[in-house]
PASEBA-1860 file (N, C-alpha, C; in nm, 3 decimals):
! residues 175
1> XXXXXXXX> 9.396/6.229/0.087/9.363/6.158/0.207/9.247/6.226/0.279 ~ 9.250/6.338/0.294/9.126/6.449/0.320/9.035/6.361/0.291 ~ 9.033/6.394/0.151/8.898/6.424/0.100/8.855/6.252/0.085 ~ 8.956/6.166/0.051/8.852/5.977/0.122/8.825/5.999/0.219 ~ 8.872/6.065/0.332/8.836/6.032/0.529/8.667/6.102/0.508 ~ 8.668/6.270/0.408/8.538/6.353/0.454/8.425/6.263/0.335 ~ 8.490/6.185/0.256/8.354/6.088/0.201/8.321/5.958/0.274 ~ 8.401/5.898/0.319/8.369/5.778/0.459/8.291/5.849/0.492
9> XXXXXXXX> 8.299/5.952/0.562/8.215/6.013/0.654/8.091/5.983/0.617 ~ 8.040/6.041/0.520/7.936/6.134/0.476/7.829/5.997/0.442 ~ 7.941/5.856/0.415/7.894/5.730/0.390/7.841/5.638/0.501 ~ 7.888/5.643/0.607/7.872/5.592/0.727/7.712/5.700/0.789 ~ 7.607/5.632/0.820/7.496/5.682/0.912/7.600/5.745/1.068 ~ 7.534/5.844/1.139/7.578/5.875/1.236/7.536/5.763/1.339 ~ 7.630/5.734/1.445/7.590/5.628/1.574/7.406/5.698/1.580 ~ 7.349/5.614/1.652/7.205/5.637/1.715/7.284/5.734/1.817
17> XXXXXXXX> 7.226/5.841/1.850/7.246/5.918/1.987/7.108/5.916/2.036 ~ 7.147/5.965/2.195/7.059/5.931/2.282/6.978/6.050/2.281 ~ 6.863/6.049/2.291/6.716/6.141/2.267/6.656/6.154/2.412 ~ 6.573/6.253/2.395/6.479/6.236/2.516/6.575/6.187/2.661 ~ 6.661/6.306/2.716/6.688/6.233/2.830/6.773/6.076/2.855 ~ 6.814/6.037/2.751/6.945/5.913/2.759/6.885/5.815/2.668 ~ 6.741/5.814/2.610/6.629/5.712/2.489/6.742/5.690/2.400 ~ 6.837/5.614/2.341/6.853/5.555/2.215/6.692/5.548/2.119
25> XXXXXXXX> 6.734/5.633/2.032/6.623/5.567/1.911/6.674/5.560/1.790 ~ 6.673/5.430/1.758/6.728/5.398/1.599/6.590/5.362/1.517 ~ 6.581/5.476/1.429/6.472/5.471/1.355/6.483/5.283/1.234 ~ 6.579/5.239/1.204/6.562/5.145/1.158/6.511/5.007/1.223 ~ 6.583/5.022/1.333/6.619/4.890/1.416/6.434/4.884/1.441 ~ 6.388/5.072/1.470/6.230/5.047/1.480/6.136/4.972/1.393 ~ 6.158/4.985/1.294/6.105/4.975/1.161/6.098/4.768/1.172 ~ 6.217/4.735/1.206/6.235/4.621/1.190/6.147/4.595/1.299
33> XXXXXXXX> 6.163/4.573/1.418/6.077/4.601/1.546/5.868/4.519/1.504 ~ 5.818/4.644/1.396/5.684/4.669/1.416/5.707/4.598/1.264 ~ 5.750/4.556/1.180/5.755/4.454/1.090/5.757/4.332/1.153 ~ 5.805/4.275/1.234/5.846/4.189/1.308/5.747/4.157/1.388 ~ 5.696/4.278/1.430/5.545/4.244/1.521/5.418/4.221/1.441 ~ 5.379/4.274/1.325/5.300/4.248/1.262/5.315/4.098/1.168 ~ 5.382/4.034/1.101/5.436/3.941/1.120/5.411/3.809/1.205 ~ 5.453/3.840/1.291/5.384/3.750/1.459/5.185/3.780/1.469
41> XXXXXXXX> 5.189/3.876/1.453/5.026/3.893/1.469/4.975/3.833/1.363 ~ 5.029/3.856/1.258/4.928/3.775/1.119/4.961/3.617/1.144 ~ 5.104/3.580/1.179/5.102/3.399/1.247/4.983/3.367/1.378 ~ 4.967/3.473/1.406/4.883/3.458/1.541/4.755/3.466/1.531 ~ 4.698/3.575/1.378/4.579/3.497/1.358/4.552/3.397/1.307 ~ 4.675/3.355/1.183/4.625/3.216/1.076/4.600/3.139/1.204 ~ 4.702/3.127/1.319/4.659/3.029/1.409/4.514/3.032/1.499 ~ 4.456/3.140/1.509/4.342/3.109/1.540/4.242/3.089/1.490
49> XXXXXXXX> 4.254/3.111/1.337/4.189/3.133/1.215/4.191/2.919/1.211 ~ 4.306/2.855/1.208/4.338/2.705/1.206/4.253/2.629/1.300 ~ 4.248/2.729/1.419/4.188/2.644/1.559/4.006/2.698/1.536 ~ 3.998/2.753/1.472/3.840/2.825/1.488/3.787/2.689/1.365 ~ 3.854/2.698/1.264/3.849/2.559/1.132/3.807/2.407/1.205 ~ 3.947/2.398/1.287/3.942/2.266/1.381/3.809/2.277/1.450 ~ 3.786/2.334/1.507/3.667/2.346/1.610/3.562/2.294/1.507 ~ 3.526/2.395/1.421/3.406/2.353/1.320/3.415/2.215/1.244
57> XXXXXXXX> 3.507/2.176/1.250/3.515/2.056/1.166/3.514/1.960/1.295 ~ 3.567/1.987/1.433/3.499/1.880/1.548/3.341/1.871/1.524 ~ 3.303/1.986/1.513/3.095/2.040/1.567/3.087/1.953/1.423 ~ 3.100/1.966/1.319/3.032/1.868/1.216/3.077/1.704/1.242 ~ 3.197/1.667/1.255/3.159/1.530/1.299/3.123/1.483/1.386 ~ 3.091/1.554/1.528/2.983/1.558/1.593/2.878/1.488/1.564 ~ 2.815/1.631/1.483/2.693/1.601/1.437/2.674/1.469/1.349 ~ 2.782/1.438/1.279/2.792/1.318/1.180/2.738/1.214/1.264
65> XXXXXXXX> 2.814/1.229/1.390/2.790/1.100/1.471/2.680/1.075/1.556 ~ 2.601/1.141/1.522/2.489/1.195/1.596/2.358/1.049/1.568 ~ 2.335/1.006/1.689/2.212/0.919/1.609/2.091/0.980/1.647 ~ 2.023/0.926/1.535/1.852/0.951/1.534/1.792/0.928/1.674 ~ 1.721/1.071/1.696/1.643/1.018/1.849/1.480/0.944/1.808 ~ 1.517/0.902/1.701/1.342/0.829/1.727/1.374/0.719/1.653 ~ 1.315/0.626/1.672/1.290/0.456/1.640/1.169/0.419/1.647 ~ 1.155/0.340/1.508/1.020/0.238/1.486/1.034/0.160/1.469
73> XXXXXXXX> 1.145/0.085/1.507/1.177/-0.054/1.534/1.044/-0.123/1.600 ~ 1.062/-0.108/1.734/0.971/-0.118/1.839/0.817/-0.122/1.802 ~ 0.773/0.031/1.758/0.636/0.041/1.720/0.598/-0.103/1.622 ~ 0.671/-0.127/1.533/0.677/-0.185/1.429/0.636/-0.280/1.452 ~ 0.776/-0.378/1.488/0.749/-0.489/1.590/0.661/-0.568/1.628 ~ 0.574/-0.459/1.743/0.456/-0.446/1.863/0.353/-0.501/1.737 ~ 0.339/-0.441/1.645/0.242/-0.427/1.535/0.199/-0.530/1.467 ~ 0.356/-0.597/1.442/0.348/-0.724/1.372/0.288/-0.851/1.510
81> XXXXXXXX> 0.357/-0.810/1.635/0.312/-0.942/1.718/0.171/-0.928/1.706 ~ 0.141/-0.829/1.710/-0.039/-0.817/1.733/-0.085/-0.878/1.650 ~ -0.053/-0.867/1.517/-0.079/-0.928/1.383/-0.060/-1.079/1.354 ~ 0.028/-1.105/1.415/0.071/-1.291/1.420/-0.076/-1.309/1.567 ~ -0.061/-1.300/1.665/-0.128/-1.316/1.774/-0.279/-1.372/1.679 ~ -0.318/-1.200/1.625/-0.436/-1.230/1.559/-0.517/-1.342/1.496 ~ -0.372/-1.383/1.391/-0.353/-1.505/1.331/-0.334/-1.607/1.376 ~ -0.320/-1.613/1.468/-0.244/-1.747/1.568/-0.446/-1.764/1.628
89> XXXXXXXX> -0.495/-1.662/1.693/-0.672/-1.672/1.718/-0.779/-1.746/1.621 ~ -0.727/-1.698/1.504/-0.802/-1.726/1.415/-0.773/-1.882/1.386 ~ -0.875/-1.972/1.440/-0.847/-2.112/1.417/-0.905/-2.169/1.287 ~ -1.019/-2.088/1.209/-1.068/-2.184/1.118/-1.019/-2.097/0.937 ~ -0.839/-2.033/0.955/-0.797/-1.995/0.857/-0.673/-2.070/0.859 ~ -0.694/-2.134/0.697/-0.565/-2.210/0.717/-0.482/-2.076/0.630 ~ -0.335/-2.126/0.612/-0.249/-2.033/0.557/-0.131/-2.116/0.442 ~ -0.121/-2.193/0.438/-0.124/-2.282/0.309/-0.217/-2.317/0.194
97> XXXXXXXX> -0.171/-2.293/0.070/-0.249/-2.282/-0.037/-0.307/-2.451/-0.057 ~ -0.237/-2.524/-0.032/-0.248/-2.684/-0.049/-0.391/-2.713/0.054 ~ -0.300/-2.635/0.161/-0.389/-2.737/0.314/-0.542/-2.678/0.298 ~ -0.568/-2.554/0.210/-0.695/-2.452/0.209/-0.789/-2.564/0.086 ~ -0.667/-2.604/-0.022/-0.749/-2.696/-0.122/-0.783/-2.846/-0.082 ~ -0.716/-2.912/0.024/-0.748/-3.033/0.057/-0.909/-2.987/0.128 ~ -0.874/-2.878/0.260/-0.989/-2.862/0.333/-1.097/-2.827/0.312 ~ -1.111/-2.746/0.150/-1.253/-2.675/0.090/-1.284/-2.816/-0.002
105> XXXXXXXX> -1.203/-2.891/-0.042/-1.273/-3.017/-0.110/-1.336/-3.140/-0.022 ~ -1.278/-3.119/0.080/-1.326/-3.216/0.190/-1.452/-3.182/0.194 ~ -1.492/-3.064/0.222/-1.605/-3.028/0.313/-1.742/-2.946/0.219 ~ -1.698/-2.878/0.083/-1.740/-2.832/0.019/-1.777/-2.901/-0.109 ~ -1.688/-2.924/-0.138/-1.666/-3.004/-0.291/-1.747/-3.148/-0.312 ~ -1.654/-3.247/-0.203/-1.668/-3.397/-0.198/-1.810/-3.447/-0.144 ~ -1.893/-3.338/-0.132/-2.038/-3.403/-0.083/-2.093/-3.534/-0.111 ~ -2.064/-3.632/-0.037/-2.196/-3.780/-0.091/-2.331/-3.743/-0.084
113> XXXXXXXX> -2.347/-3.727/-0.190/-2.539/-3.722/-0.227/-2.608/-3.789/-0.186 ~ -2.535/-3.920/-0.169/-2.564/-4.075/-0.135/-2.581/-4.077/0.002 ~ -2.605/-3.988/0.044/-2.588/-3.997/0.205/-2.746/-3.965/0.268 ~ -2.787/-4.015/0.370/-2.852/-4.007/0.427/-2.935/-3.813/0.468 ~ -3.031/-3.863/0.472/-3.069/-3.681/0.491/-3.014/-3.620/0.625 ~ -3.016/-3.715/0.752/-2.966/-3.688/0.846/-2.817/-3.636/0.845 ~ -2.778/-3.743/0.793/-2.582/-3.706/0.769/-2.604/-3.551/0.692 ~ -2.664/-3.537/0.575/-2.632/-3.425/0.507/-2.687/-3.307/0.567
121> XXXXXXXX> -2.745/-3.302/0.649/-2.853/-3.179/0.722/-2.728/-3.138/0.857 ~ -2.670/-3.265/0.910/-2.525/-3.277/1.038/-2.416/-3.178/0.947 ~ -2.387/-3.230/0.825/-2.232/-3.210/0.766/-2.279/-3.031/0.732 ~ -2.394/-3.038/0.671/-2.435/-2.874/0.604/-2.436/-2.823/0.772 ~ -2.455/-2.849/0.873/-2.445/-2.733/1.009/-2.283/-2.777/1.047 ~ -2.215/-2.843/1.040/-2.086/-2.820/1.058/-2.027/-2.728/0.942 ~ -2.057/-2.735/0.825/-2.023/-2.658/0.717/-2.037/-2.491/0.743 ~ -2.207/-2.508/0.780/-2.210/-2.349/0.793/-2.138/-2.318/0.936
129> XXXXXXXX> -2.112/-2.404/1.044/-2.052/-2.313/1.214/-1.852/-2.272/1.094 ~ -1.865/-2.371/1.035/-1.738/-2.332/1.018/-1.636/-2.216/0.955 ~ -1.800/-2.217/0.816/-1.782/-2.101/0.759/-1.832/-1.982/0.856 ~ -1.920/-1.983/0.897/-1.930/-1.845/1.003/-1.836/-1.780/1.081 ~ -1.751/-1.920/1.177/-1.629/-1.902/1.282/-1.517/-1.857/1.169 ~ -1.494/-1.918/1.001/-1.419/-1.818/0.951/-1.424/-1.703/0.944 ~ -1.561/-1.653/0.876/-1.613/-1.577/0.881/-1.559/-1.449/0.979 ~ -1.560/-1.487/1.108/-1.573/-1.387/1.213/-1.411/-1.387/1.211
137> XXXXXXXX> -1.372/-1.515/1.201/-1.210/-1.509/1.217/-1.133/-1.407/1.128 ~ -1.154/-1.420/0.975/-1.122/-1.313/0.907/-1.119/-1.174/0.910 ~ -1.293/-1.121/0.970/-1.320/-1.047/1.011/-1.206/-0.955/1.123 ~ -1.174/-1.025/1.223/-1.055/-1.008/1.289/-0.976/-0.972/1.267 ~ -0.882/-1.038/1.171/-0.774/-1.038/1.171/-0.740/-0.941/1.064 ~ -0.880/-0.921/0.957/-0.871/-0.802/0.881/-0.870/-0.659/0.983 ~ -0.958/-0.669/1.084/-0.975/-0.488/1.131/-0.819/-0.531/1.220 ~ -0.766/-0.616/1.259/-0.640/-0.583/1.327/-0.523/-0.524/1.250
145> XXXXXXXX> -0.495/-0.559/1.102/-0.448/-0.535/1.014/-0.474/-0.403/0.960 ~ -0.589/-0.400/0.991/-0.616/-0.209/0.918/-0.543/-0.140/1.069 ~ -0.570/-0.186/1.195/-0.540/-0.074/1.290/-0.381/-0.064/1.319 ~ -0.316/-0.165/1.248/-0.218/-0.184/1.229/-0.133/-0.131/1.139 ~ -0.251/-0.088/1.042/-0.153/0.008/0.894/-0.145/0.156/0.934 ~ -0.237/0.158/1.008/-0.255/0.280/1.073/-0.154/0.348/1.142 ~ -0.100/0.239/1.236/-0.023/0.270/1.348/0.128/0.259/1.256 ~ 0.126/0.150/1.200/0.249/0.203/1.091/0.261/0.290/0.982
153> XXXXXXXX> 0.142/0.389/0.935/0.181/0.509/0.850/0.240/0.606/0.957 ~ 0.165/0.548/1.110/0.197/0.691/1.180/0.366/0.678/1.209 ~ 0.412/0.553/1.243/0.551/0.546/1.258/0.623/0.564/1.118 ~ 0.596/0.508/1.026/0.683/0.581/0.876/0.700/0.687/0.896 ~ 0.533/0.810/0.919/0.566/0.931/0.913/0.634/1.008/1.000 ~ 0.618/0.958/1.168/0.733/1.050/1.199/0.877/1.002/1.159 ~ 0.912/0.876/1.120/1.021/0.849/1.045/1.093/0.978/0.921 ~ 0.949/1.020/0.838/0.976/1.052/0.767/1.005/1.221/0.790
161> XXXXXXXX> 0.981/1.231/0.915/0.982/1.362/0.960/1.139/1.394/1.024 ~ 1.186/1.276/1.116/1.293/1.307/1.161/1.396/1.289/1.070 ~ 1.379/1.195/0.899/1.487/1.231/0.837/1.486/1.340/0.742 ~ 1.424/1.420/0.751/1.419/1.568/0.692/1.495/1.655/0.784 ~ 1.484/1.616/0.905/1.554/1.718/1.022/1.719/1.645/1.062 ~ 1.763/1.572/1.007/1.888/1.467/1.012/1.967/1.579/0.996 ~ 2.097/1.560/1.072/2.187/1.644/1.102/2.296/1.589/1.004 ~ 2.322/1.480/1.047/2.459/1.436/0.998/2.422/1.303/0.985
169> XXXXXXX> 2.510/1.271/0.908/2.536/1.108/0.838/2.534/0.995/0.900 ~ 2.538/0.969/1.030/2.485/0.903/1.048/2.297/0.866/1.074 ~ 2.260/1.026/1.156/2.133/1.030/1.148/2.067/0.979/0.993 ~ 2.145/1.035/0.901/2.076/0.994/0.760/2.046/0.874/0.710 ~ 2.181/0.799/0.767/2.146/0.664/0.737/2.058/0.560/0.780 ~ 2.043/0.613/0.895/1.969/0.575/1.005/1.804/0.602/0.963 ~ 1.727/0.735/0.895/1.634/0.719/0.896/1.618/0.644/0.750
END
């Protein structure tokens, strides 16, 4: 009986006694303690490690949603009215292939020989005011058209400038 009671003993840890002035310190219970805390700290970074992720993945669809600050809609547009306008001035260009062949056979083609010198000397100065007023009309509507290609390489190109600098997907689609 002894000698089971003095091996219990020896089996059983002693109670924690009090240290330092009345301190309980149980070296295990510590152990568990700063396991327990480290633990919590590594949950406590994945979680800020999760929220720092979230954040960046807000700032990119952000940016996704981001539209293009420049437009050539407008420029464009402006370019073409100028260009119809032009055309709309120009009275002695027709723009039908038909109405151009009725009107150059009328006036060019269908000459009566048979005609009087007076009539033909009248019809040849309506012939030439007309071809001249084309003349000038074309003239027109060609240099409006060049100042016009102009003004649209310059809008392509900053087009082509702001979609090199495109952030996000929508900007992309956009230029």
């Amino acid at each position: 009986f002894a000698l089971a009671a003095t091996s219990a003993m020896v089996l059983v840890p002693p109670p924690a006694q009090a240290q330092f002035g009345g301190i309980v310190y149980d070296p295990s219970n510590y152990a568990q303690n700063v396991l327990t805390a480290a633990r919590t700290l590594e949950q406590i970074n994945n979680q800020i490690r999760m929220l720092q992720n979230q954040a960046t993945s807000l700032i990119n669809e952000a940016k996704n949603l981001q539209r293009l600050p420049l437009t050539i809609a407008e420029p464009l547009q402006q370019q073409i009215r100028q260009t119809q306008k032009l055309l709309q001035e120009a009275q002695r260009i027709a723009y039908d292939v038909r109405e151009i062949e009725q009107a150059f056979a009328q006036q060019y083609r269908d000459i009566p020989l048979t005609a009087s010198q007076d009539s033909l000397v009248a019809n040849a100065k309506s012939r030439w005011a007309n071809s001249v007023a084309a003349f000038e009309d074309a003239l027109k509507v060609q240099a409006g058209v060049v100042a016009n290609t102009e003004g649209s390489r310059e809008a392509i190109s900053n087009l082509l400038d702001a979609s090199q600098s495109a952030e996000g997907a929508l900007q992309t689609a956009q230029a």
